[in-house]
PAZA-484148 format. One record per residue (C-alpha): residue number from 1; residue in three letters; x, y, z. Coordinates in steps of 0.001 Angstrom, whole numbers, plus 500000, padded with zeros to 6 digits. Example, Ala and Ser with C-alpha at 12.3 -4.5 7.8 and 13.67 -1.06 7.14 Angstrom:
! PAZA-484148
[1 "ALA" [512300 495500 507800]],
[2 "SER" [513670 498940 507140]],
This chain:
! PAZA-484148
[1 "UNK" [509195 459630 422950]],
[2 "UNK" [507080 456759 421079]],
[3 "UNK" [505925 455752 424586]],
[4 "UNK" [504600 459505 425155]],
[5 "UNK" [502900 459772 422066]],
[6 "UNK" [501714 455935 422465]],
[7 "UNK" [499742 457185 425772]],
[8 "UNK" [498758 460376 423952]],
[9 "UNK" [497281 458141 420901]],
[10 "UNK" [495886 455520 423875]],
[11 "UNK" [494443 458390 426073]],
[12 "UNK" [493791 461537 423909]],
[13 "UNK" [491302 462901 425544]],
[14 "UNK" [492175 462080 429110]],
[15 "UNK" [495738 463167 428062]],
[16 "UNK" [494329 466970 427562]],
[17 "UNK" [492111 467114 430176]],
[18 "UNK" [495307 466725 432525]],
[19 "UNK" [497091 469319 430509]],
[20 "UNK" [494289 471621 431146]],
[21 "UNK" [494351 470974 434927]],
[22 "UNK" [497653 470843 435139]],
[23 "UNK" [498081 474668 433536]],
[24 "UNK" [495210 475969 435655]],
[25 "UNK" [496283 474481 438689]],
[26 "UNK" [500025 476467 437716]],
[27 "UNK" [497566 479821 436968]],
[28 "UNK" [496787 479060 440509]],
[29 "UNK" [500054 478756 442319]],
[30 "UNK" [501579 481897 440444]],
[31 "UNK" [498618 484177 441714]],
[32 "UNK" [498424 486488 444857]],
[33 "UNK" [500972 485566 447346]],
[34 "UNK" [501014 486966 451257]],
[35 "UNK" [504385 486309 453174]],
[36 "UNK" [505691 487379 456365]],
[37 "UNK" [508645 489313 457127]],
[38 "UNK" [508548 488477 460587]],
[39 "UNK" [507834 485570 463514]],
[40 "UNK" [504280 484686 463226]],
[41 "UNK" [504154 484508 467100]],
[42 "UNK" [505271 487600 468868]],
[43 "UNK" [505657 488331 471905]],
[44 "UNK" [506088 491908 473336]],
[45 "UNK" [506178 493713 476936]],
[46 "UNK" [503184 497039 477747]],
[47 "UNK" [503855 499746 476455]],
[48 "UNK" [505905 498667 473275]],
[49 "UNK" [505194 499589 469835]],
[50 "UNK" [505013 496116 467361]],
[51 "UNK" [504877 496223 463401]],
[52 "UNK" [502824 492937 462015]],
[53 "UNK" [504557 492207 459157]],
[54 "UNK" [502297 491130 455460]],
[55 "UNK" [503962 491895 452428]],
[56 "UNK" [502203 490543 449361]],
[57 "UNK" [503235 489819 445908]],
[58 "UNK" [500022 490026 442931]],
[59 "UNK" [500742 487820 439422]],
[60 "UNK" [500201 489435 436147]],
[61 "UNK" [496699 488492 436067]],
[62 "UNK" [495523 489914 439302]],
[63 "UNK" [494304 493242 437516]],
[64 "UNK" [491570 493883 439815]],
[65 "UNK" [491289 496622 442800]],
[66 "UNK" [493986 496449 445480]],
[67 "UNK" [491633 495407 448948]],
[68 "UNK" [493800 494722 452127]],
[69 "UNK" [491770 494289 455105]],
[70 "UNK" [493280 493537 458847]],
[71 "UNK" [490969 492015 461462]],
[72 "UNK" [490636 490720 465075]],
[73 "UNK" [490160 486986 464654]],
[74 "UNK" [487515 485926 467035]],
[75 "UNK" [487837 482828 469635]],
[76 "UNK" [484808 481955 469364]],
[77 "UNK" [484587 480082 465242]],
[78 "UNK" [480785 481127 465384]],
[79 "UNK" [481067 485284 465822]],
[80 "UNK" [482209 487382 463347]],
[81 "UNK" [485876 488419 463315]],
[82 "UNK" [486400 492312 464517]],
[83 "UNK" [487405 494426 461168]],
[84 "UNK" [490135 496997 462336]],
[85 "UNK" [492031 498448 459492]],
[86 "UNK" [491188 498384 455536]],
[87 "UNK" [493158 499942 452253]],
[88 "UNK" [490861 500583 449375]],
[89 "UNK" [490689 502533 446308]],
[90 "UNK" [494203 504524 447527]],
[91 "UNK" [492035 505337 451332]],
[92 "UNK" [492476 504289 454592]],
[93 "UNK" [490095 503520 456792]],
[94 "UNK" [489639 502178 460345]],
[95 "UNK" [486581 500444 461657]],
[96 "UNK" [487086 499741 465355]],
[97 "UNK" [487289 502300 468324]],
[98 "UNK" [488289 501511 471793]],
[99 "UNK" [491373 500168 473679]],
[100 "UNK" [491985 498265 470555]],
[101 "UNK" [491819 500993 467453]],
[102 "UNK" [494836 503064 469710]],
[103 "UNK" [497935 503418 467723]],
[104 "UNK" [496968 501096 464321]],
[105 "UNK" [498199 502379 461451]],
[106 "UNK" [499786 500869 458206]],
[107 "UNK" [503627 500515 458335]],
[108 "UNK" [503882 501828 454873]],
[109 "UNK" [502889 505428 453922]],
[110 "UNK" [501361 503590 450498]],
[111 "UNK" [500097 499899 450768]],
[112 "UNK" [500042 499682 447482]],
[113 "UNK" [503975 499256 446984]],
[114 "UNK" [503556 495517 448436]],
[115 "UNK" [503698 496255 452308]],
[116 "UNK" [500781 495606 454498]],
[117 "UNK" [501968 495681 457759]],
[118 "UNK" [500515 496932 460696]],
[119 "UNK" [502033 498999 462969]],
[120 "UNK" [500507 499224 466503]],
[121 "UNK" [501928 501960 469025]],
[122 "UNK" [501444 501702 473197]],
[123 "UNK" [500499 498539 473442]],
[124 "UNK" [498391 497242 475927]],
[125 "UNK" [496437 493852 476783]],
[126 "UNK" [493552 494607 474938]],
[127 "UNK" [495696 494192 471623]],
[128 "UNK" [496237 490533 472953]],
[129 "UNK" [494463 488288 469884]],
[130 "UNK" [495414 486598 466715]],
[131 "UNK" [495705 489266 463618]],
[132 "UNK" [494493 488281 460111]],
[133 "UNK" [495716 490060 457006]],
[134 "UNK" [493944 489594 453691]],
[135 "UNK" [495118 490861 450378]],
[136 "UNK" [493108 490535 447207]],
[137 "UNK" [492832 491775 443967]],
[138 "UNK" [491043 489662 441726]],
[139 "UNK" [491187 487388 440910]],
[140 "UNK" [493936 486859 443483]],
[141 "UNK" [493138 486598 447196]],
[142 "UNK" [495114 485153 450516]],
[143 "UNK" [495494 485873 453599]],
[144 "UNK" [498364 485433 456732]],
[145 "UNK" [497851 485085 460473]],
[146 "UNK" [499763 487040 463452]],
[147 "UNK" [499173 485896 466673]],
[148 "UNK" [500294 488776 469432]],
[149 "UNK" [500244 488670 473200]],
[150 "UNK" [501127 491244 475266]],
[151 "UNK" [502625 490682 478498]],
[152 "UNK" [503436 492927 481600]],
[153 "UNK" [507614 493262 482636]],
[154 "UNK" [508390 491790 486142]],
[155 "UNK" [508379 494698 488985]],
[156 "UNK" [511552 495423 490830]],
[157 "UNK" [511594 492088 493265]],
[158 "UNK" [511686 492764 497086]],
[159 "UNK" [514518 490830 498397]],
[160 "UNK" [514651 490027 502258]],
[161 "UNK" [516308 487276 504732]],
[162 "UNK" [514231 485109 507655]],
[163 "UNK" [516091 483483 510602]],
[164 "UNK" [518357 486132 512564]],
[165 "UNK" [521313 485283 510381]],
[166 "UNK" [523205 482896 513254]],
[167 "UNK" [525961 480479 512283]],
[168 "UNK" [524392 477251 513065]],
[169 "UNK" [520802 477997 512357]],
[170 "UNK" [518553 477630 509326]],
[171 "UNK" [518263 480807 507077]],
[172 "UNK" [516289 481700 503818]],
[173 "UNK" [516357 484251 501728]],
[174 "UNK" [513343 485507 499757]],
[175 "UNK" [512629 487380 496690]],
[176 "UNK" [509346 488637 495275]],
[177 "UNK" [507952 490388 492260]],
[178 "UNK" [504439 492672 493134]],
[179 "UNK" [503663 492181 489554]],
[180 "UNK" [504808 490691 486280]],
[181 "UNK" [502840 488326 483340]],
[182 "UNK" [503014 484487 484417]],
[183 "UNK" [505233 482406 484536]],
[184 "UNK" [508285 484357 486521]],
[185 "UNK" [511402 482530 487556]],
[186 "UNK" [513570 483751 489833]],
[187 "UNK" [517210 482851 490151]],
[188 "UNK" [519846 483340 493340]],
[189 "UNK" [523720 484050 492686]],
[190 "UNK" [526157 485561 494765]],
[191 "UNK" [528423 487867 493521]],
[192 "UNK" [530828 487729 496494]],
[193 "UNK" [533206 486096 497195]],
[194 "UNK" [532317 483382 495323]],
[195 "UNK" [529518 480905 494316]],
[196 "UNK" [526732 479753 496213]],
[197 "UNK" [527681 476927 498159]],
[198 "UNK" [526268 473817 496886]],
[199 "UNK" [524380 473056 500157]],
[200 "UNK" [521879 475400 499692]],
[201 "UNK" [518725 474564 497500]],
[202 "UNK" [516562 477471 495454]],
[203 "UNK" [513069 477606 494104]],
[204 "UNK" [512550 479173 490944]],
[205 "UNK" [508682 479393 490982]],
[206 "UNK" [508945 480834 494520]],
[207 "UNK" [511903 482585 494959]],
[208 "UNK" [512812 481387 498378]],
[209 "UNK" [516803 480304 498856]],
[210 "UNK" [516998 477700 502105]],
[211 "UNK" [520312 477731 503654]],
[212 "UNK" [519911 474686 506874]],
[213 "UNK" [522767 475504 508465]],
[214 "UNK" [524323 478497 508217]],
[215 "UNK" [527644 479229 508701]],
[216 "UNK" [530844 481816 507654]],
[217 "UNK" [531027 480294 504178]],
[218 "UNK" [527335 481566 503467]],
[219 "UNK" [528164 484764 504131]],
[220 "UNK" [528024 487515 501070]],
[221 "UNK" [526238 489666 498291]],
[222 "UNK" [523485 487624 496920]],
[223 "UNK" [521582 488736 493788]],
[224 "UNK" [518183 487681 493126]],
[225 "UNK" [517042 488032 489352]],
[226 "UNK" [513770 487604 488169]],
[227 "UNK" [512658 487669 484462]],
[228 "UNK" [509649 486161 481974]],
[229 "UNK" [509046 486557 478590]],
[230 "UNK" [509574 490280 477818]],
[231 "UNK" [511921 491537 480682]],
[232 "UNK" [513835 490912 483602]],
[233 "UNK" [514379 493076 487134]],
[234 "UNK" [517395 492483 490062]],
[235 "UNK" [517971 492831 493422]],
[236 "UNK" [520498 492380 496241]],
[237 "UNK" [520861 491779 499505]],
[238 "UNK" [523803 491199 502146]],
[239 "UNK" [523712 488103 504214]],
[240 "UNK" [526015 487818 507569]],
[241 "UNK" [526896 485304 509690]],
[242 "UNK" [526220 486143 513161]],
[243 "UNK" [527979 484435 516036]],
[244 "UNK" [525528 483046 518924]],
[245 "UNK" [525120 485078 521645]],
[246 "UNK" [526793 483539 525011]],
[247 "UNK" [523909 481341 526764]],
[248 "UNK" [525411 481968 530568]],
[249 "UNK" [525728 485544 529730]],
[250 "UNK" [522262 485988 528524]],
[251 "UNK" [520928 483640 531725]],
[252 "UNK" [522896 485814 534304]],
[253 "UNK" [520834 489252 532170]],
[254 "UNK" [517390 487925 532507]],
[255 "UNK" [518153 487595 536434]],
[256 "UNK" [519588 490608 537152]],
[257 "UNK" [516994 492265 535194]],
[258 "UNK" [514176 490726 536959]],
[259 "UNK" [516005 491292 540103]],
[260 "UNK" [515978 494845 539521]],
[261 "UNK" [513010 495250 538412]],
[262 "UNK" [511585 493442 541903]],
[263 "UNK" [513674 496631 543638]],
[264 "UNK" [511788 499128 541719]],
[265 "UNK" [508885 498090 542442]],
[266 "UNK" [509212 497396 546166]],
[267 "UNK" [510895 500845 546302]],
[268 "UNK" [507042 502384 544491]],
[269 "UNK" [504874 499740 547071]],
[270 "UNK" [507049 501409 549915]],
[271 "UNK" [506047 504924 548609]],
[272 "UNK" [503204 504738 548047]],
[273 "UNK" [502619 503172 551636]],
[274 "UNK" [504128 506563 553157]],
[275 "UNK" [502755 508507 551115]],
[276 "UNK" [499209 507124 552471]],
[277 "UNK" [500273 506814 556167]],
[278 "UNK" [501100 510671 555747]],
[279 "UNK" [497926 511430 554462]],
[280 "UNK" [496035 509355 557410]],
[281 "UNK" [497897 511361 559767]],
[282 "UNK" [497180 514963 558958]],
[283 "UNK" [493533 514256 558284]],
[284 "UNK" [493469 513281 561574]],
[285 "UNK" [495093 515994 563071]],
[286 "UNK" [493237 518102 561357]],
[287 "UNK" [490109 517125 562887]],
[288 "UNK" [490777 517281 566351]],
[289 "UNK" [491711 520918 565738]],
[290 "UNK" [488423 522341 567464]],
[291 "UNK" [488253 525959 568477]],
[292 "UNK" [486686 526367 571569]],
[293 "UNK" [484520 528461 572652]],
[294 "UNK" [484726 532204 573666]],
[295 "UNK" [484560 532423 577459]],
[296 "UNK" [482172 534896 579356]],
[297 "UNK" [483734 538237 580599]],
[298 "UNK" [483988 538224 583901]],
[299 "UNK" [481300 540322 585620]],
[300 "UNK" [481486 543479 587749]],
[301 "UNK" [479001 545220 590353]],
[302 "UNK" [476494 547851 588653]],
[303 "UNK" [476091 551232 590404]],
[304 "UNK" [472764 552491 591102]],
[305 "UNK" [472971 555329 588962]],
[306 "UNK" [473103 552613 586364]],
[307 "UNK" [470571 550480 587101]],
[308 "UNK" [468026 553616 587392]],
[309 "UNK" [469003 554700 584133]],
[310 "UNK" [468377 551737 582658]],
[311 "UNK" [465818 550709 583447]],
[312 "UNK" [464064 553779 581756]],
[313 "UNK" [466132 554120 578884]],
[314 "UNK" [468577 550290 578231]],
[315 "UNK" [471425 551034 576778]],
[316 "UNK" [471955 549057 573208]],
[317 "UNK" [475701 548219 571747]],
[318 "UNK" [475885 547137 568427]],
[319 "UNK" [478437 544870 566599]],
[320 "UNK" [479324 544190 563224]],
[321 "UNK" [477365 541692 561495]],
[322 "UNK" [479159 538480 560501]],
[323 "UNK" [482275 539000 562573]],
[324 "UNK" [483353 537231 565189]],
[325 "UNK" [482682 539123 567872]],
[326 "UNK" [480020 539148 569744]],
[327 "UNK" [477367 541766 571620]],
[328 "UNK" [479463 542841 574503]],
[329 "UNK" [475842 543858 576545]],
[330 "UNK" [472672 541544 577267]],
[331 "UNK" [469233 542918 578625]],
[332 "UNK" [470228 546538 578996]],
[333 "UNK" [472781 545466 581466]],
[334 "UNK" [476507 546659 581070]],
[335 "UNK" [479519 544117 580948]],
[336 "UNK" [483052 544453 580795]],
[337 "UNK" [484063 543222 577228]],
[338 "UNK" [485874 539790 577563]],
[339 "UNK" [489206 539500 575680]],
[340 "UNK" [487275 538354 572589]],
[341 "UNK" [485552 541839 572134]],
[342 "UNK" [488333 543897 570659]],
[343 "UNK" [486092 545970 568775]],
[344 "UNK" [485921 549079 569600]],
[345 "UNK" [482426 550592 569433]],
[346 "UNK" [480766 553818 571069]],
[347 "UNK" [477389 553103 573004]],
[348 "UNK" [474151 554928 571691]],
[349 "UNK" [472901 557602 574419]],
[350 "UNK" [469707 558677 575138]],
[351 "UNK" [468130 561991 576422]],
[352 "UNK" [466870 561636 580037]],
[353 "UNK" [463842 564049 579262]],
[354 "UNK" [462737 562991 575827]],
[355 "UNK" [463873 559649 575598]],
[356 "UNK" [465565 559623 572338]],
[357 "UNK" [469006 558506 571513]],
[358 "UNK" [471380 561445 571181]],
């Protein structure tokens, strides 16, 4: 004690001037105070509602207005950061619209009780950033940091196998997600009848399982599971083990295939070869089918009476017009119709005084 007062009588001064310091600096510490009641780095999948938790606690001197404010802090240090949500005077307010302003609200019905958290509803990418809330009512002021990212689940993976599946040959199985945030790993296990065997070898960043020689013990259900950060997806796929087909077998198939094959088409060469001959041959036929021509009738002796009468008055026979037969008389003179002139046709008379046809 005579030490302390020895460096109070030494120092006076200097010995109240820390005092002083010493009780403002304790004002100081004992004034607002924003905590978290949650991680300050969350992580959450599309389509997921996330509260951003800022409680605050005000010391008896803080009698000023209640202010909380939530903002957007910007990347770049010389923008201004994006003002979303604000509590003031016993109002809410928003500031933003957009992709961003859908689904804020407060977490609390009434700020004012100590809890500032923001809720945010649907999420989507655009509420990717780092979240500031600032409390203050004077004189007490701080502030807390949130930083959210919001990633997309893995897609149902598409599970397949390459390489026929024959014991003795190489095989791989693949799996692949059509969408999902970065980075996805992918993991291969059987689930019958055992293990994977130990000499196969799986990529996680590709999802490819390489089996170099396959054989019986492969054989199985194999389950390919992919996951990131907010969610996982499955899927399955049956692997056999094929035996070789027989070589000599297969040999003696490609022959008598081709063999065959050689018959059939002789057999449509040979076909079509008739088939052309018979065509040559009827043409041909066909045009030495000439009609010939219609012979003469044969002729008989005139009587006199006949050729007096016509040489005053011929006699004129008629025949239909684009038949085939032909004028049975020529130049007034009669003749017997030949075998061609079946028509039968009556001959025009004329009258032996007047001259006219009757």
């Amino acid at each position: 004690m005579d030490r302390i007062h020895t460096a109070t009588y030494c120092a006076g001064v200097r010995v109240v001037r820390t005092q002083d310091y010493l009780h403002n600096w304790t004002r100081w510490t004992h004034g607002m105070q924003v905590a978290s009641n949650g991680p300050r780095t969350i992580q959450k999948a599309e389509g997921e509602n996330v509260i951003l938790g800022c409680s605050y606690t005000p010391s008896p001197s803080d009698t000023g207005e209640l202010d909380i404010e939530w903002s957007v802090v910007s990347p770049d240090t010389t923008q201004k950061d994006q003002m979303l949500m604000s509590y003031a005077g016993g109002s809410k307010y928003i500031h933003t619209d957009g992709a961003v302003a859908q689904g804020l609200t407060f977490a609390a019905s009434d700020p004012s009780t100590g809890d500032a958290s923001l809720s945010i509803a649907a999420l989507s990418p655009a509420h990717s950033g780092t979240y500031q809330c600032k409390v203050k009512k004077s004189p007490g002021v701080d502030t807390l940091k949130v930083s959210l990212m919001v990633l997309a689940k893995p897609s149902v993976p598409k599970c397949w196998a390459e390489g026929g599946e024959m014991i003795g040959e190489a095989v791989s199985l693949h799996c692949k997600s059509a969408k999902g945030s970065t980075p996805l790993k992918y993991t291969w296990k059987r689930e019958s009848p055992g293990p994977i065997p130990a000499e196969a070898s799986q990529n996680s960043l590709t999802g490819e399982l390489k089996i170099s020689n396959h054989s019986q013990s492969f054989a199985g259900i194999y389950l390919c599971e992919v996951n990131n950060a907010v969610g996982a997806e499955r899927c399955r796929i049956i692997l056999k083990a094929n035996k070789p087909p027989n070589k000599a077998a297969v040999i003696v198939g490609v022959v008598v295939g081709s063999l065959l094959l050689i018959f059939i088409l002789l057999v449509f060469i040979v076909l079509l070869y008739w088939k052309l001959k018979s065509r040559q041959r009827y043409e041909k036929e066909f045009s030495n089918e000439i009609r010939e021509d219609v012979p003469p009738p044969e002729s008989r002796p005139v009587s006199r009476r006949t050729n007096r009468s016509s040489g005053r008055h011929p006699q004129v026979t008629y025949s239909h017009v684009g038949e085939t037969e032909a004028s049975c008389l020529d130049e007034g003179h009669a003749r017997t119709p030949s075998t061609t002139c079946s028509h039968i046709y009556t001959p025009v008379k004329y009258n032996s005084k007047d001259g006219y046809a009757v």
